[in-house]
ZADO-46647 format. One record per residue (C-alpha): residue in three letters; x, y, z. Coordinates in steps of 0.25 Angstrom, whole numbers, plus 5000, padded with zeros to 4 digits. Layout:
BEGIN
ALAXYZ
...
This chain:
BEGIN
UNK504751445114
UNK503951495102
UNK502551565106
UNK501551625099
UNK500351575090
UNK501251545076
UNK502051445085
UNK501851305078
UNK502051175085
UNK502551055076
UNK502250925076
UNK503050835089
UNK503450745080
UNK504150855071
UNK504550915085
UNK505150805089
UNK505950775077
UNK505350635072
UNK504450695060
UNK504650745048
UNK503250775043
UNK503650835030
UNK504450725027
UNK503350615032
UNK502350705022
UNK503350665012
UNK503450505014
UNK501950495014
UNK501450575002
UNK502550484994
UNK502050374996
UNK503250284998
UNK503250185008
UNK504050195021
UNK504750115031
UNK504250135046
UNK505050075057
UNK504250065071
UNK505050035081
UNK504549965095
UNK505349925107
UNK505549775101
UNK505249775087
UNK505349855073
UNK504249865064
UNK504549905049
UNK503449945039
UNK503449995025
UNK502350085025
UNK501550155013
UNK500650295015
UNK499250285012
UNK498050365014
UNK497350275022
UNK498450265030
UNK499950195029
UNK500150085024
UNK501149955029
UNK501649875017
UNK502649805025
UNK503049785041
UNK503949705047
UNK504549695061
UNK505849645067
UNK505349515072
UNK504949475057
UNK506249535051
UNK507249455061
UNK506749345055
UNK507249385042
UNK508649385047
């Protein structure tokens, strides 16, 4: 177990293997849209989502229940 005052925690979500932050940095500052799944226990939500300053924004979202009726 590292000790001492130049010990540095990162971040849990780096810890735990789920975030790339250098890579998020990246998708953001270029400006491209990108496709979020959220997951729930019945359902799917999908949204196509641009960056702003203001915060993000969803140009598109869809859910399973409206693409089964699509076939």
């Amino acid at each position: 177990m590292a000790t001492g005052a130049r010990y540095k925690v990162q971040f849990r979500r780096v810890r735990a293997g789920k975030t790339d932050y250098r890579a998020r940095k990246q998708l953001i500052i270029s400006r491209k849209p990108r496709l979020v799944v959220r997951k729930s226990l019945k359902n799917t939500n999908i949204q196509l989502v641009i960056p702003a300053k203001d915060g993000d924004a969803t140009l598109v979202s869809a859910n399973t229940i409206e693409l089964k009726k699509y076939g």
